[in-house]
PDB file of N, H, CA, C and O in Angstrom:
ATOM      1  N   UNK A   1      42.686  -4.919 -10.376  1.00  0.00           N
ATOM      2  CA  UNK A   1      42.959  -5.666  -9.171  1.00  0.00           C
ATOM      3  C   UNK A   1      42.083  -5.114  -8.042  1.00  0.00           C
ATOM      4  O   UNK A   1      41.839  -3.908  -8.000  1.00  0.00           O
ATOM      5  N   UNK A   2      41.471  -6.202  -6.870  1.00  0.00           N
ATOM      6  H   UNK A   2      41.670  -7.181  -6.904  1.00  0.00           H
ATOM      7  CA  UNK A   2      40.723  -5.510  -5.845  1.00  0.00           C
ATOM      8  C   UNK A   2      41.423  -5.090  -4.963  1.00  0.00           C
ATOM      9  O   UNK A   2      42.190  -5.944  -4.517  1.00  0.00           O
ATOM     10  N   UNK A   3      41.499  -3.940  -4.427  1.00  0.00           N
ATOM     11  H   UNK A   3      40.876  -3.246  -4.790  1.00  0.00           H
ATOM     12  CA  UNK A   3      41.870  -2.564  -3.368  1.00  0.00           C
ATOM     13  C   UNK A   3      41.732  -3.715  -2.495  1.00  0.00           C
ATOM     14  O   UNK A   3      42.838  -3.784  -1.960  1.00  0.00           O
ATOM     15  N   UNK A   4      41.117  -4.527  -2.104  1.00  0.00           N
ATOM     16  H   UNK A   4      40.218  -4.471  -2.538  1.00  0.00           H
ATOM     17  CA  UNK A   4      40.557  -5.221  -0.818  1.00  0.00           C
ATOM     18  C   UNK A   4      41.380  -6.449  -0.761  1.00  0.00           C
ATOM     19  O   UNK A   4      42.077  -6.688   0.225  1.00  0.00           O
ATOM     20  N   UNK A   5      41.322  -7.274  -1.835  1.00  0.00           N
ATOM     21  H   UNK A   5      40.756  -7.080  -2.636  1.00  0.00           H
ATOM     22  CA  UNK A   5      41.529  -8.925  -1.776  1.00  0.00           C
ATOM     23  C   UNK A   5      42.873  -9.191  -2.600  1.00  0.00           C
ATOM     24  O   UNK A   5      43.658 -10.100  -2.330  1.00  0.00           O
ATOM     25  N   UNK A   6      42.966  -8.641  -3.223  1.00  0.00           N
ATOM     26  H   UNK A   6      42.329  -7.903  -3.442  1.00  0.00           H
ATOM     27  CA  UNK A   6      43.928  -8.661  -4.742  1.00  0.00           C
ATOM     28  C   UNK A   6      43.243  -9.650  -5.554  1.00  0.00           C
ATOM     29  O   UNK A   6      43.679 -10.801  -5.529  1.00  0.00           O
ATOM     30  N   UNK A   7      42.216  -9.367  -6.284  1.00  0.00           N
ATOM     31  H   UNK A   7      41.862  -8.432  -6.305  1.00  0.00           H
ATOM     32  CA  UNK A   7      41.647 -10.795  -6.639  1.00  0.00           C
ATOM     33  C   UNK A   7      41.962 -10.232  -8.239  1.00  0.00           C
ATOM     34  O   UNK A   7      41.887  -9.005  -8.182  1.00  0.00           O
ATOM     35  N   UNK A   8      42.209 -10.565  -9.310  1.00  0.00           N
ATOM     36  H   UNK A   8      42.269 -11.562  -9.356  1.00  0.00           H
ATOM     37  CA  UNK A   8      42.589 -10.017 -10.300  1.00  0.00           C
ATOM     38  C   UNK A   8      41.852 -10.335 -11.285  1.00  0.00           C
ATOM     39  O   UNK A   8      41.848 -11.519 -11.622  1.00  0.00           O
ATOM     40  N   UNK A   9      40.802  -9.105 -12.217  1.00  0.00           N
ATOM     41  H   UNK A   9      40.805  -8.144 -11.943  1.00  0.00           H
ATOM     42  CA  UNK A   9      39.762  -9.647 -13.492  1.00  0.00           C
ATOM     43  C   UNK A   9      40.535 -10.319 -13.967  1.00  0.00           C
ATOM     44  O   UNK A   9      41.764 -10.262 -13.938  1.00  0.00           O
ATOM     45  N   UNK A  10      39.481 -11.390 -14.704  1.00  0.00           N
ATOM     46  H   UNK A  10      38.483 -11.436 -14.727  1.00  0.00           H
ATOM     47  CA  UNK A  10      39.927 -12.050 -15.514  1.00  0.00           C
ATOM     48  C   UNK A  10      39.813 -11.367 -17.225  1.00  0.00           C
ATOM     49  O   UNK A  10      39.708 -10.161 -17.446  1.00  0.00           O
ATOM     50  N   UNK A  11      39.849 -12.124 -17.985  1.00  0.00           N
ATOM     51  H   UNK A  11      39.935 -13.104 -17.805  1.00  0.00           H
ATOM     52  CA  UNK A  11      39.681 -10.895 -19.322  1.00  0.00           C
ATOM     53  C   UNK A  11      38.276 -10.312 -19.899  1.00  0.00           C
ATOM     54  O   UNK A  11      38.278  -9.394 -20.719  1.00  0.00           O
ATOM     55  N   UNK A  12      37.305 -10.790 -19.509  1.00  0.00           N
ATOM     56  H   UNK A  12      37.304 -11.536 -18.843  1.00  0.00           H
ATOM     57  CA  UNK A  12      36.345  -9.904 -19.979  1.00  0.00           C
ATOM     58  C   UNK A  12      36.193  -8.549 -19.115  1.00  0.00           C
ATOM     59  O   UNK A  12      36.962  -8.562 -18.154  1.00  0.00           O
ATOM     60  N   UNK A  13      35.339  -7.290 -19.212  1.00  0.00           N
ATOM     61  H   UNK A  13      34.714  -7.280 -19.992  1.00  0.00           H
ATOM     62  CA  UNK A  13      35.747  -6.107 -18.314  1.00  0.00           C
ATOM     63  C   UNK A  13      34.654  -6.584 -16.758  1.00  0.00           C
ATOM     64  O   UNK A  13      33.663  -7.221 -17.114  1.00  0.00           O
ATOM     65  N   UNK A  14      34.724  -6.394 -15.466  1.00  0.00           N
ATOM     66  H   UNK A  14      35.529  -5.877 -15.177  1.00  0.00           H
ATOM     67  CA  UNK A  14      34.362  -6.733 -14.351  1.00  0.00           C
ATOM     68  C   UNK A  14      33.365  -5.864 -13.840  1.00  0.00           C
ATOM     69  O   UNK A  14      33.752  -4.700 -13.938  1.00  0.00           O
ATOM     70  N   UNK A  15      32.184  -5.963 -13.309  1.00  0.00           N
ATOM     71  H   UNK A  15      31.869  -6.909 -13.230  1.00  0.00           H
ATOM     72  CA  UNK A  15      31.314  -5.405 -12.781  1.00  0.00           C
ATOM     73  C   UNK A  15      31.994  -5.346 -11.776  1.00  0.00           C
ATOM     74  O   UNK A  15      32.435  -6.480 -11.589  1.00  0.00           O
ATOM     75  N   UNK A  16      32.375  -4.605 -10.934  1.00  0.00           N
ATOM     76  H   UNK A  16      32.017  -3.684 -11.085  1.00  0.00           H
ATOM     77  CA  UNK A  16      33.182  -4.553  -9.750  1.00  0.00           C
ATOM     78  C   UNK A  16      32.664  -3.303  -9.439  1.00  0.00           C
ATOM     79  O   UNK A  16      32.245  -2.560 -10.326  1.00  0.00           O
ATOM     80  N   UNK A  17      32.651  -2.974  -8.170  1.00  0.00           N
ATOM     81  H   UNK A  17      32.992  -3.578  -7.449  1.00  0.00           H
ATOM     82  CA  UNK A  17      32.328  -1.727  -7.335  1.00  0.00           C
ATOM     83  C   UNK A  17      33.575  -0.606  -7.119  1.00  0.00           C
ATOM     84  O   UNK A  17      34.586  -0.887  -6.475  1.00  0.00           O
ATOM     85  N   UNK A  18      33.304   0.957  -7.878  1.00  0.00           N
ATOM     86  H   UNK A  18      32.483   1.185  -8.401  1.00  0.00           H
ATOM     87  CA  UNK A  18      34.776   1.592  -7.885  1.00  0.00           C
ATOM     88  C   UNK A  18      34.275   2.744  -6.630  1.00  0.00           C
ATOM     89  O   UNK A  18      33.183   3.304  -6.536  1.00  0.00           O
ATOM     90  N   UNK A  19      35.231   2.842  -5.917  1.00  0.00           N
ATOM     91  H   UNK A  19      36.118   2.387  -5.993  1.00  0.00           H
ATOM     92  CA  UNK A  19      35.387   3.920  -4.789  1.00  0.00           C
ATOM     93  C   UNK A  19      36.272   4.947  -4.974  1.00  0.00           C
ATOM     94  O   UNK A  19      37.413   4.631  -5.310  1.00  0.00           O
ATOM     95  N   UNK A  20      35.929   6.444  -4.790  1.00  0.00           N
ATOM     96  H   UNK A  20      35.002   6.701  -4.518  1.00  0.00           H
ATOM     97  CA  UNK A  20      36.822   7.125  -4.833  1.00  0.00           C
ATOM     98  C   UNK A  20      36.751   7.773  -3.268  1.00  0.00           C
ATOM     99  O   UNK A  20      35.822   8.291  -2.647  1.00  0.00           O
ATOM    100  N   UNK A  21      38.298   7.477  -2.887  1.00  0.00           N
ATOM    101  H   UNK A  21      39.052   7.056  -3.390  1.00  0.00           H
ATOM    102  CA  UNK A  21      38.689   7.752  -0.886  1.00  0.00           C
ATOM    103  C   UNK A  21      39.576   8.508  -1.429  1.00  0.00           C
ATOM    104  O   UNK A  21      40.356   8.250  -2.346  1.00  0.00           O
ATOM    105  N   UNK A  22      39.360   9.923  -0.535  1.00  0.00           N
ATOM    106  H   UNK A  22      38.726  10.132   0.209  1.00  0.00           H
ATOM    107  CA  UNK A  22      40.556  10.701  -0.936  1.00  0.00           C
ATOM    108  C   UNK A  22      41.220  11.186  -2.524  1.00  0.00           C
ATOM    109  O   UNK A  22      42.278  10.889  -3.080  1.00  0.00           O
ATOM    110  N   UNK A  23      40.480  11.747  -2.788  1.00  0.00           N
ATOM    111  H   UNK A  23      39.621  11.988  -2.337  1.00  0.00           H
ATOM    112  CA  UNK A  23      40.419  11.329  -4.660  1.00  0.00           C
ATOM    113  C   UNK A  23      41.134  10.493  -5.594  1.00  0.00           C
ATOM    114  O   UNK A  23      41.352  10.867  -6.746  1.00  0.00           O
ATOM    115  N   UNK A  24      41.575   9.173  -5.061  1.00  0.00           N
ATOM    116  H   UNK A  24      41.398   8.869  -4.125  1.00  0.00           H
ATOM    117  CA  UNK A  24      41.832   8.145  -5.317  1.00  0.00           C
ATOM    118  C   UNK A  24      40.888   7.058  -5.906  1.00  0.00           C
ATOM    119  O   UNK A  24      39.924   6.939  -5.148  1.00  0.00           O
ATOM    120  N   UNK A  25      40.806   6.246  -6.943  1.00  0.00           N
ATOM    121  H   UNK A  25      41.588   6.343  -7.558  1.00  0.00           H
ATOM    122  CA  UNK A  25      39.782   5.224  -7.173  1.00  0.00           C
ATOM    123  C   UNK A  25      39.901   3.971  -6.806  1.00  0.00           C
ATOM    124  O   UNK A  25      41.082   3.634  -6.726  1.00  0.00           O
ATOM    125  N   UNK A  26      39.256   3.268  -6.588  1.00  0.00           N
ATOM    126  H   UNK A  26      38.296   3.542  -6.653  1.00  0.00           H
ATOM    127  CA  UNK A  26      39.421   1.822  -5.610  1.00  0.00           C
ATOM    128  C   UNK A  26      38.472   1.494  -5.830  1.00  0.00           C
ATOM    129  O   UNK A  26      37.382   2.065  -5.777  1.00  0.00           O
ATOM    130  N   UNK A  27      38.981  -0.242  -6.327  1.00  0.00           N
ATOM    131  H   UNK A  27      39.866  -0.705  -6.370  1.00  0.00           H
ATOM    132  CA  UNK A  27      38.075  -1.008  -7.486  1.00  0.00           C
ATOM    133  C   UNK A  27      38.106  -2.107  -5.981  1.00  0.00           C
ATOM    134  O   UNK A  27      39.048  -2.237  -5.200  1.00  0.00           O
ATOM    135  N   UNK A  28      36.664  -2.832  -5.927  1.00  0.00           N
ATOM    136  H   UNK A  28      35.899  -2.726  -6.562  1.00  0.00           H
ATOM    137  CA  UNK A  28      36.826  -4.040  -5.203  1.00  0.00           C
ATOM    138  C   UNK A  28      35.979  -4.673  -6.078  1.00  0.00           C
ATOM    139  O   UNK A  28      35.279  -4.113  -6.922  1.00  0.00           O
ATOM    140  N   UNK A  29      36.098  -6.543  -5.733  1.00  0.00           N
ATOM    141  H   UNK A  29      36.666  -6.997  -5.047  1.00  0.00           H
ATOM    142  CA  UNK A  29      35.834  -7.363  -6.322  1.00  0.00           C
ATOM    143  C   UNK A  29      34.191  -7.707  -6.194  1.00  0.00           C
ATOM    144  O   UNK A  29      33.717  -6.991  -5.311  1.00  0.00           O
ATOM    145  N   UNK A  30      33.479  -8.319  -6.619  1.00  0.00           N
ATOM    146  H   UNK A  30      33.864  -8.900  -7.336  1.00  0.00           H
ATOM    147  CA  UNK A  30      31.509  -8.894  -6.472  1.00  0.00           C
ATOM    148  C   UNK A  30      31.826  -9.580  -4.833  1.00  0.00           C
ATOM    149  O   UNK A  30      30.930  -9.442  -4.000  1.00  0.00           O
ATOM    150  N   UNK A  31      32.999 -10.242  -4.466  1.00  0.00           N
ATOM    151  H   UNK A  31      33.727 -10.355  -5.143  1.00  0.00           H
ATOM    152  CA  UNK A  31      32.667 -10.660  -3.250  1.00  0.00           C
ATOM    153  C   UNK A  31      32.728  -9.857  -2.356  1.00  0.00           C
ATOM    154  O   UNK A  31      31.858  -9.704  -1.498  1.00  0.00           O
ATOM    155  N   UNK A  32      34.415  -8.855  -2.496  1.00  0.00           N
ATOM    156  H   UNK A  32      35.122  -8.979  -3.193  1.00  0.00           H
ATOM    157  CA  UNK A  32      34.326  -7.763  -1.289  1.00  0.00           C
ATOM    158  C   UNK A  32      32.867  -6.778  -1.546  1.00  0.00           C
ATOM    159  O   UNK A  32      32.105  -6.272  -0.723  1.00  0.00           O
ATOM    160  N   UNK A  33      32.862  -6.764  -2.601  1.00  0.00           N
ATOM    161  H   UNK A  33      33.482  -7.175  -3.270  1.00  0.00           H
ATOM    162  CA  UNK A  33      31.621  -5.933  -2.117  1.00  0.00           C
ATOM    163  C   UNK A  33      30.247  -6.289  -1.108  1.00  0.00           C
ATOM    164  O   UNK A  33      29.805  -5.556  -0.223  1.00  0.00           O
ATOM    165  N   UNK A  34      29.843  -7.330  -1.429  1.00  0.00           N
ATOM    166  H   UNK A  34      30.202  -7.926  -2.147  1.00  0.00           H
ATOM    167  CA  UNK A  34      28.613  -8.070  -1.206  1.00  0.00           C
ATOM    168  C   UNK A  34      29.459  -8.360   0.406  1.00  0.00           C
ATOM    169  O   UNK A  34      28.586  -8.518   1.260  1.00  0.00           O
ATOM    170  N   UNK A  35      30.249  -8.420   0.745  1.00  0.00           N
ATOM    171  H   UNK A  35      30.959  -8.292   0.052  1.00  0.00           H
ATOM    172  CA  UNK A  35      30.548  -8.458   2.226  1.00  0.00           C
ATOM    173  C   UNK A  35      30.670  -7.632   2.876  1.00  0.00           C
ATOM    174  O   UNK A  35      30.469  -7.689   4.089  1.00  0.00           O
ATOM    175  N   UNK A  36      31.004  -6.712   2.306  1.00  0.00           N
ATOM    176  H   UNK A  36      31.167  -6.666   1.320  1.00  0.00           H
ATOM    177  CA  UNK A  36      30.824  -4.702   3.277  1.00  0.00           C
ATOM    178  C   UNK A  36      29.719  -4.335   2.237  1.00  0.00           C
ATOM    179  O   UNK A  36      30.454  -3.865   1.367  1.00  0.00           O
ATOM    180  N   UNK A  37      28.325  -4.216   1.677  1.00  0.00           N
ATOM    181  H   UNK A  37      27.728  -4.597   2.383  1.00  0.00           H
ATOM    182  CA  UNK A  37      27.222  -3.630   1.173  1.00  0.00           C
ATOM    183  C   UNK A  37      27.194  -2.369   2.339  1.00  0.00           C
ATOM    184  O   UNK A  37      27.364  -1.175   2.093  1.00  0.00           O
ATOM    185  N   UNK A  38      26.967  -2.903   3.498  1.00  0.00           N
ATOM    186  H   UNK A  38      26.829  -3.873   3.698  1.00  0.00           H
ATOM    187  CA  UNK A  38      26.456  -1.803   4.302  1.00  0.00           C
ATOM    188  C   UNK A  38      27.487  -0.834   4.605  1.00  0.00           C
ATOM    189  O   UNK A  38      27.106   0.291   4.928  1.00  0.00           O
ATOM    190  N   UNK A  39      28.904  -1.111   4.549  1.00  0.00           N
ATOM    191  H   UNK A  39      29.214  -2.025   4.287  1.00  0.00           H
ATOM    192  CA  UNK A  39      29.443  -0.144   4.921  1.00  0.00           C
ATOM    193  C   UNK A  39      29.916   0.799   3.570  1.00  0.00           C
ATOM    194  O   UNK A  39      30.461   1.898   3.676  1.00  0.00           O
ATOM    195  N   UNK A  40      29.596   0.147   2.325  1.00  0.00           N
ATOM    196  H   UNK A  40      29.154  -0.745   2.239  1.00  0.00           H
ATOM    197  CA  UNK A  40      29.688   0.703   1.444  1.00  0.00           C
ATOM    198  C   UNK A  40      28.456   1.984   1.122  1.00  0.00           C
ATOM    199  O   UNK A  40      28.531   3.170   0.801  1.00  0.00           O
ATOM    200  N   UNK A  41      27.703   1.346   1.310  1.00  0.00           N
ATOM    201  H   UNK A  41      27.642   0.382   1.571  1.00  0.00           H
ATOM    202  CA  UNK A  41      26.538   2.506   0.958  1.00  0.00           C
ATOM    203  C   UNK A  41      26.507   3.431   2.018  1.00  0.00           C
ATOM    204  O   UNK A  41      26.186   4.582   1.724  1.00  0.00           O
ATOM    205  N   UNK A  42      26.809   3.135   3.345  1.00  0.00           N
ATOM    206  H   UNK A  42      27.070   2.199   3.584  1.00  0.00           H
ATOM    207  CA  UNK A  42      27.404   4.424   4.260  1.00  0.00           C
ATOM    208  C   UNK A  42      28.509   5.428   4.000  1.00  0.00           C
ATOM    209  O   UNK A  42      28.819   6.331   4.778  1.00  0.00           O
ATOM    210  N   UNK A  43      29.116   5.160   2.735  1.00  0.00           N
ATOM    211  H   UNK A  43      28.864   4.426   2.103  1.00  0.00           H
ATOM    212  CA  UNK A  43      30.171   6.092   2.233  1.00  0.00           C
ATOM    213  C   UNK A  43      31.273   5.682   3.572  1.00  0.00           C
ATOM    214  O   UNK A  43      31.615   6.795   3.973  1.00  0.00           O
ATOM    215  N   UNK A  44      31.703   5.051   4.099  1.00  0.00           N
ATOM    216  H   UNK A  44      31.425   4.147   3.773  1.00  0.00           H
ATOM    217  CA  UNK A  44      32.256   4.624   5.024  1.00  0.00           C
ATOM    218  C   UNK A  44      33.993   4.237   4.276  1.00  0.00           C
ATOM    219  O   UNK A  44      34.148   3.389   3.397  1.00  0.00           O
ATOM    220  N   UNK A  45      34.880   4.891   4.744  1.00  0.00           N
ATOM    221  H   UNK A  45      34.753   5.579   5.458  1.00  0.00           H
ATOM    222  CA  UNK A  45      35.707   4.470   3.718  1.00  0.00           C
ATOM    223  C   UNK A  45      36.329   2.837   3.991  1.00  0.00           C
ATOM    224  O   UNK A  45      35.884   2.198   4.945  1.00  0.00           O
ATOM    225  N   UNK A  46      37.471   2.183   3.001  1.00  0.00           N
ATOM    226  H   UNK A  46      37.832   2.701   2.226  1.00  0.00           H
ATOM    227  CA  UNK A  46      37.848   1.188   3.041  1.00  0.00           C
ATOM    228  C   UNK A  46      38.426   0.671   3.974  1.00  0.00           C
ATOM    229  O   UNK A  46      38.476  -0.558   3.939  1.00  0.00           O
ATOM    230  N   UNK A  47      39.131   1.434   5.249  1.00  0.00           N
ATOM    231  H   UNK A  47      39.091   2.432   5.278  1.00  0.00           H
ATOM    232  CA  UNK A  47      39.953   1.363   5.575  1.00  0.00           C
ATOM    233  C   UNK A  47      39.244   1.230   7.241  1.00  0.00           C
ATOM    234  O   UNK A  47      39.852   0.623   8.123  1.00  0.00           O
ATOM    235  N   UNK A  48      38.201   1.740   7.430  1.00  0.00           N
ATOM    236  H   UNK A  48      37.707   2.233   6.714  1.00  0.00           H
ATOM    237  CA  UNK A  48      37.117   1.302   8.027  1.00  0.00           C
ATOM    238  C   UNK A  48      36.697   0.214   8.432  1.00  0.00           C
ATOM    239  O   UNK A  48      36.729  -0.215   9.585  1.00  0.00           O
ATOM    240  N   UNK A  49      36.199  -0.379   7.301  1.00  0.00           N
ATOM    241  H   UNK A  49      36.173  -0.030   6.365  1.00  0.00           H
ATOM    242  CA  UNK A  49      35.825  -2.012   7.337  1.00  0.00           C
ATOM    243  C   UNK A  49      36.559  -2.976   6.490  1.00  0.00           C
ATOM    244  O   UNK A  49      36.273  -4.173   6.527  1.00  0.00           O
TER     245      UNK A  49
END
């Protein structure tokens, strides 16, 4: 499920972007990602943007 959207894979496995905040892992979906890129690659956490 996405940390961001709740958007939920469907059954094949998901290229999805995984974050670890706080040594926690946090999966977001191809769209949340591609809509925070920049704040993602700033290591910027989720909660942020």
């Amino acid at each position: 499920m996405c940390s961001r959207c709740g958007t939920v894979a469907d059954g094949r496995p998901p290229t999805w972007t995984c974050s670890v905040e706080n040594g926690t892992r946090h999966y977001f979906c191809d769209n949340c990602s591609r809509e925070n890129l920049r704040a993602i690659e700033g290591r910027l956490d989720s909660t942020w943007w």
